[in-house]
C-alpha positions in Angstrom: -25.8 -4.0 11.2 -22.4 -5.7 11.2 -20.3 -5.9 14.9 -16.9 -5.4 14.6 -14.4 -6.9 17.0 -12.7 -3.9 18.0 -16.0 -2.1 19.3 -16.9 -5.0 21.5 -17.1 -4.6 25.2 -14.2 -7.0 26.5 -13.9 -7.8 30.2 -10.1 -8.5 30.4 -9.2 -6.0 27.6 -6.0 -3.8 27.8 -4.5 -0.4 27.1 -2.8 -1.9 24.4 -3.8 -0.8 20.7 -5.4 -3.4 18.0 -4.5 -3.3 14.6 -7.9 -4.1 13.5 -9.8 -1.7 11.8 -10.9 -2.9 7.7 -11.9 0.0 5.7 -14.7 -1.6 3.3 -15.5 -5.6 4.3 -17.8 -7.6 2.6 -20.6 -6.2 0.9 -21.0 -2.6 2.1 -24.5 -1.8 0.5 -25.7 -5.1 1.6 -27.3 -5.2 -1.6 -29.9 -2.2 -1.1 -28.2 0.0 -4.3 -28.1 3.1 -2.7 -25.8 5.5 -0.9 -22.2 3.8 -1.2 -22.6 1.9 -4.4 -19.6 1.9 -6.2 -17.6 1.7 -3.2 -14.3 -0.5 -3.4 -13.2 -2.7 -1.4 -9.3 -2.8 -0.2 -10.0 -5.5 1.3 -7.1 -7.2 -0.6 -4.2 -4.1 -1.0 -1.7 -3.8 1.1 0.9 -0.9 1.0 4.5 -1.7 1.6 6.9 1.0 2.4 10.3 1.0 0.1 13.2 2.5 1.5 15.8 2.8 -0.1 18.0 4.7 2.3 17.9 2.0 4.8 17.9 -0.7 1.9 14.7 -2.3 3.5 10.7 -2.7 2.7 7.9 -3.7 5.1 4.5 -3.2 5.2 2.8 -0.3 7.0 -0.9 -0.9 6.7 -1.5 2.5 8.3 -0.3 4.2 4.7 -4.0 3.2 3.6 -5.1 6.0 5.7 -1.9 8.3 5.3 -0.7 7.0 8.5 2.5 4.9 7.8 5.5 5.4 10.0 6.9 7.6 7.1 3.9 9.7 6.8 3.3 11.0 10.6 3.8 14.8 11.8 4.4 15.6 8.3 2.7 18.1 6.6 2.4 17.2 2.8 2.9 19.7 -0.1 2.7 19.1 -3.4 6.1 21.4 -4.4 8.3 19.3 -4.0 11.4 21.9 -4.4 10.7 22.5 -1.0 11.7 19.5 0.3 15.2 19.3 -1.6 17.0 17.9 1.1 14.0 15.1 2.0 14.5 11.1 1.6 12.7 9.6 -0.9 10.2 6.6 -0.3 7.9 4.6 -2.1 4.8 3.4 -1.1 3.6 0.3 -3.2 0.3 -0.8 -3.7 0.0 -4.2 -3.8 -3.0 -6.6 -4.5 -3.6 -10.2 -4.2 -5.9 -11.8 -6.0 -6.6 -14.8 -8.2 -5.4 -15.3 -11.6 -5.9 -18.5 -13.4 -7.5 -20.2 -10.4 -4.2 -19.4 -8.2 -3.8 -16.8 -5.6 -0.6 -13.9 -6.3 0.2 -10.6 -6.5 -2.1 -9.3 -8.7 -1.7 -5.7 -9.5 1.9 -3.7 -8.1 1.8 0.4 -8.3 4.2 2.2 -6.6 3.8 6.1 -5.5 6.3 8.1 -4.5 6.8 10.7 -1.3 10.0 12.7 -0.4 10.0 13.5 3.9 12.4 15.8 5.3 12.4 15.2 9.0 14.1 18.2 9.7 11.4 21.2 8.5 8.0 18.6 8.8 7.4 18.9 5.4 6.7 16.2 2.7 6.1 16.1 -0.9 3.4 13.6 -2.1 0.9 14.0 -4.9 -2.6 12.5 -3.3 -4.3 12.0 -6.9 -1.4 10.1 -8.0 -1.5 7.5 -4.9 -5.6 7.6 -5.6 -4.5 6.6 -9.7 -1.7 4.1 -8.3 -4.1 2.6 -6.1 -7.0 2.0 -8.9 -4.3 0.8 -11.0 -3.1 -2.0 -8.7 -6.4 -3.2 -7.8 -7.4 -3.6 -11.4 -4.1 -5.8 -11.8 -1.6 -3.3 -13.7 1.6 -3.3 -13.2 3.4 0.8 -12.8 6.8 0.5 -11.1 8.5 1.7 -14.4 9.0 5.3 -13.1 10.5 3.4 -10.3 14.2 4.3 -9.2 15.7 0.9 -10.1 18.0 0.1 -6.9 14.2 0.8 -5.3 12.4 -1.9 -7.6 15.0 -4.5 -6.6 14.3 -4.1 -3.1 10.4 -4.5 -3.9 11.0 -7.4 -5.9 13.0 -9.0 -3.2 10.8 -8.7 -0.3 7.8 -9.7 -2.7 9.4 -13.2 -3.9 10.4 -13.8 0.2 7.3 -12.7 1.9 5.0 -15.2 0.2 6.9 -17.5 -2.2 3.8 -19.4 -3.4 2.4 -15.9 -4.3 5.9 -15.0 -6.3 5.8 -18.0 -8.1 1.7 -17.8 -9.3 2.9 -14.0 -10.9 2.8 -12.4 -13.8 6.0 -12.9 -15.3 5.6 -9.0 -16.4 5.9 -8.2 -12.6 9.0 -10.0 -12.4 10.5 -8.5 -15.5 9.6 -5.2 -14.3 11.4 -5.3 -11.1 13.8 -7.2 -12.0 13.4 -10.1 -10.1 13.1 -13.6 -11.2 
């Protein structure tokens, strides 16, 4: 059985929370075929929260769990007429990977959640994030449905977070949000 880190027993540890944990790492099976084949591996996604309210993105890797900063003491609902006076953000999936022998992004799907702060209520549709999610780690591209002042933003912290990734992409991606 694997250890992981944050389980150890550490003599000078602290109060302080690690951002540690890894959903799926390696080979969860170990090769014995049996409960948990066909288990994927996130291993490589990470979600990055669009705002375009504040006109910023960052990443929140707590969204893989429904965690983000956004997404806490909210309740979600999937009617989303009754959060007509909520923000709108996007959560987008991305994935790095390899193609043609050199690291980038992948696959990009963005999924969309309204909050309003105000009643605790959010709208979100969970099978569409699941759908987004499958999408962007098979290397598709869905930011189409994408407000566009939102894509711009995306694009914009994609091409300055990891240049050398931005510059290995699909030009598609690019296209898509607008960026070159």
């Amino acid at each position: 059985m694997k250890e992981f880190d944050q389980f150890k027993k550490d003599s000078d540890s602290s109060d302080k929370k690690k951002n540690q944990f890894t959903i799926i790492k390696d080979d969860a099976t170990d090769g014995h075929g049996g409960y948990g084949v066909g288990s994927i591996s996130l291993e490589n996604m990470t979600p990055v929260i669009v705002d375009p309210n504040e006109e910023e993105a960052y990443v929140d890797m707590g969204a893989l769990h429904a965690r983000s900063k956004v997404e806490k003491r909210i309740k979600f609902i999937t009617d989303r007429d009754m959060v007509a006076n909520g923000l709108q953000y996007w959560i987008a999936w991305v994935t790095v990977d390899y193609r043609g022998g050199n690291p980038c992004y992948y696959g990009v799907a963005a999924s969309e959640i309204v909050v309003d702060r105000s009643i605790k209520r959010g709208y979100k549709l969970m099978p569409q994030h699941v759908n987004h999610m499958d999408k962007s780690l098979k290397g598709r591209f869905v930011v189409e449905h994408v407000d566009e002042k939102s894509r711009k933003i995306l694009g914009e912290y994609l091409r300055e977070f990891k240049p050398e990734l931005w510059e290995n992409t699909a030009q598609e991606l690019k296209d898509a949000l607008g960026v070159s």
